[in-house]
Legacy VTK file of the C-alpha trace (Angstrom):
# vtk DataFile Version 3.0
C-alpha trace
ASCII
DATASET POLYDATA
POINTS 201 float
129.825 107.462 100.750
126.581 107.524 98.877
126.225 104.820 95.699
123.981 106.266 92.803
122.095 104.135 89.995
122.884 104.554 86.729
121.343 106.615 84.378
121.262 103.832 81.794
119.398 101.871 84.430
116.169 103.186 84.239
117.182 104.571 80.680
114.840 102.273 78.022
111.680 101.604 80.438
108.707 101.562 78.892
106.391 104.419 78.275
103.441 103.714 80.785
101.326 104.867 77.493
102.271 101.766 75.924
99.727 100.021 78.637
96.935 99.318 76.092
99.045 97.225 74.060
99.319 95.198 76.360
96.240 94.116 76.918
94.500 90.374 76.444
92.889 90.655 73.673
88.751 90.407 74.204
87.292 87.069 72.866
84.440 87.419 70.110
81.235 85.616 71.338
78.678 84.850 68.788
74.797 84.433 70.052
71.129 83.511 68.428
68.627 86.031 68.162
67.397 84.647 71.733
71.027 85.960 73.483
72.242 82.402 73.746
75.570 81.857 73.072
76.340 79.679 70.391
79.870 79.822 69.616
83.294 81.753 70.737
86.264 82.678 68.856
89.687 83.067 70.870
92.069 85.440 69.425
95.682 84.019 68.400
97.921 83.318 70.715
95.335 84.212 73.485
92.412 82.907 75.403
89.227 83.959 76.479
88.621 87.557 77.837
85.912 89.481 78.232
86.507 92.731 80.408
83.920 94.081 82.806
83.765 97.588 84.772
84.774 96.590 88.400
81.591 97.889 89.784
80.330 94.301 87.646
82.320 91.997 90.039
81.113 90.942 93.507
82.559 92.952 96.794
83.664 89.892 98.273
85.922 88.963 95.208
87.304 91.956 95.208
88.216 92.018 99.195
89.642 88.234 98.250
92.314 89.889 95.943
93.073 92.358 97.893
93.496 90.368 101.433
95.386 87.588 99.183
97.758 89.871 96.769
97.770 93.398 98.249
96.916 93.472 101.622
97.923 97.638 101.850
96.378 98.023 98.038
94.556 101.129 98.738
97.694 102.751 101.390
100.690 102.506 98.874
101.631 104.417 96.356
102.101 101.574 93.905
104.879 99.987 95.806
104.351 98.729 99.920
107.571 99.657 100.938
106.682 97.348 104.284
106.100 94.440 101.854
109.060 94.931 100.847
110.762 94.501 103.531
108.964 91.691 105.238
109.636 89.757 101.760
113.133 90.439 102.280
113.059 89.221 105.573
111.441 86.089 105.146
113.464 84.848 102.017
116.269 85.951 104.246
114.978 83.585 106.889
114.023 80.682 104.499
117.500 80.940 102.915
115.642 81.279 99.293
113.267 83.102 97.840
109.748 82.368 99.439
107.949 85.673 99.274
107.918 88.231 96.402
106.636 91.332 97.703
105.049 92.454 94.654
102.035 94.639 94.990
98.745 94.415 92.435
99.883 97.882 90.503
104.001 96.073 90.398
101.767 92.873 88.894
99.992 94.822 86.121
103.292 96.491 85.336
104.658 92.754 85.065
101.892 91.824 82.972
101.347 94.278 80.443
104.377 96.470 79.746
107.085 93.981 80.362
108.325 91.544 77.762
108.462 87.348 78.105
112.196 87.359 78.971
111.869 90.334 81.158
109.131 89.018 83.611
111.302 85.760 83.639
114.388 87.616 84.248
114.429 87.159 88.492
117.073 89.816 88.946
117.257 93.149 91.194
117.597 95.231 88.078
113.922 93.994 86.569
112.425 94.456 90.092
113.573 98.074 90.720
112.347 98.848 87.334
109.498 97.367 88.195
108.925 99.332 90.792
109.614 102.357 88.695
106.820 101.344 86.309
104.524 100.948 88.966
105.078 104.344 90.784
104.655 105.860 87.310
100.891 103.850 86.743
99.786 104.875 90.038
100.518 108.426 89.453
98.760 108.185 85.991
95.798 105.962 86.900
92.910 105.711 89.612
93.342 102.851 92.607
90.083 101.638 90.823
91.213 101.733 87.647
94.570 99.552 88.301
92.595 97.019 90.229
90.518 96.284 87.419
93.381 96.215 85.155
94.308 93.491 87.362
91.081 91.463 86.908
90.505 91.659 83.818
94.055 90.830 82.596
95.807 88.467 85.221
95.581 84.669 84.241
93.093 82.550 85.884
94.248 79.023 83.781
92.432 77.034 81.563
92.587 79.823 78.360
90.700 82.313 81.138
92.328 85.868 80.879
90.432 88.068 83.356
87.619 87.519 86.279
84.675 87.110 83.257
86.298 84.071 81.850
87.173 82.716 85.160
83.383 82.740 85.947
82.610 81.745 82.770
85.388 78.592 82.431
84.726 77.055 86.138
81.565 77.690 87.076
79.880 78.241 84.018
78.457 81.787 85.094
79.270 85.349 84.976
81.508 86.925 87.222
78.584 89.062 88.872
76.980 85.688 89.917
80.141 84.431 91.916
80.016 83.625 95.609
81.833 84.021 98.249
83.417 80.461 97.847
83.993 81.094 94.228
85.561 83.896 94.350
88.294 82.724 96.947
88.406 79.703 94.571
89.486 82.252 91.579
91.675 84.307 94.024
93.327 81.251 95.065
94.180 80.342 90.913
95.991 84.033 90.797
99.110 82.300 93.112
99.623 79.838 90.492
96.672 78.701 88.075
98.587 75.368 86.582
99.359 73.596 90.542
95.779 75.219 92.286
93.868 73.930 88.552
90.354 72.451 90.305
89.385 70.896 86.533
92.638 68.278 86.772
93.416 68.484 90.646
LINES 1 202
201 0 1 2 3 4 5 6 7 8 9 10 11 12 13 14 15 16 17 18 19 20 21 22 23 24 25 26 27 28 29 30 31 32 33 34 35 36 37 38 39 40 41 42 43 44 45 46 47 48 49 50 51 52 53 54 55 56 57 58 59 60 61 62 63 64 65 66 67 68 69 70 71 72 73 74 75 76 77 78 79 80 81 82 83 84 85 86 87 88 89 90 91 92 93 94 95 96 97 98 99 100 101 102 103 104 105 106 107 108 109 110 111 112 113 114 115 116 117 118 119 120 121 122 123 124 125 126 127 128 129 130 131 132 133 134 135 136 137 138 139 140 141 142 143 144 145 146 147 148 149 150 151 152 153 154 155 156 157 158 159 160 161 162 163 164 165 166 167 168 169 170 171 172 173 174 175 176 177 178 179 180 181 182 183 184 185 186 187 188 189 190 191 192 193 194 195 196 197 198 199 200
């Protein structure tokens, strides 16, 4: 006996066109006639962001992401299937949820076309539509282009929206400039930017 979803479901999703409004909204910077900065202005309700093409940020930081969030990032097709199951399997084993299985194209879905209450909301209905979303961004967006979605928009703590401001809020440089310490530093944040804060802790 075979057991189909609902219709009704899947029925409101989101349109994956509705990406853009989702999007941190990019800081305004103010400098002297010398390029120095002298004074930025965070959006409401926001922090600072400043997006940069991923060919700007350092190979290393981006193999940190990917080794820490996604390990199969460029294999899937906007779900890891495997990751899946060996997240089952270990909150299984732990007897409570321990491991998400999320992948970096389910996290931008997360981020930027769900609502508040819906990325709160821990049940199996918000993670297969999840995975719905994310299926439908891969198929309308590069590999490239979804991983710098990701690091441009995840939260780094600290008002930092996005790699730029990371750089900018903790080590007082631009993301280009990072190291390879730094940028496991900032790929460490990702996991949970308020416990792994290095300003407080």
């Amino acid at each position: 006996m075979t057991h189909r979803i609902p219709l009704w479901f899947f029925a409101d999703l989101p349109p994956i066109a509705r990406l853009q409004a989702g999007l941190a909204l990019p800081s305004t910077r103010i400098y002297d006639r010398h390029g120095t900065l002298l004074y930025e202005v965070l959006p409401p309700q926001g922090g600072r962001n400043v997006a940069i093409p991923l060919s700007d940020i350092p190979a290393h930081c981006i193999a940190a992401v990917i080794s820490t969030e996604d390990a199969n990032y460029y294999a899937h097709p906007g779900v890891d299937l495997v990751g899946v199951a060996r997240a089952l399997w270990i909150n299984l084993r732990g007897g409570e949820v321990l491991a998400g299985g999320s992948t970096i194209t389910q996290q931008v879905v997360r981020t930027l076309l769900l609502d508040p209450a819906q990325r709160a909301d821990r049940s199996l209905r918000r993670k297969l539509r999840e995975m719905i979303l994310a299926l439908q961004l891969q198929a309308a967006y590069s590999k490239d282009d979804v991983l710098a979605l990701y690091l441009n928009q995840s939260y780094f703590g600290n008002l930092a929206y996005g790699i730029e401001a990371a750089a900018r809020a903790y080590f007082g440089k631009s993301a280009t400039e990072l190291s390879l310490a730094e940028c496991a530093l900032l790929t460490g944040l990702l996991q949970s930017p308020a416990v792994y804060d290095p300003l407080t802790n």
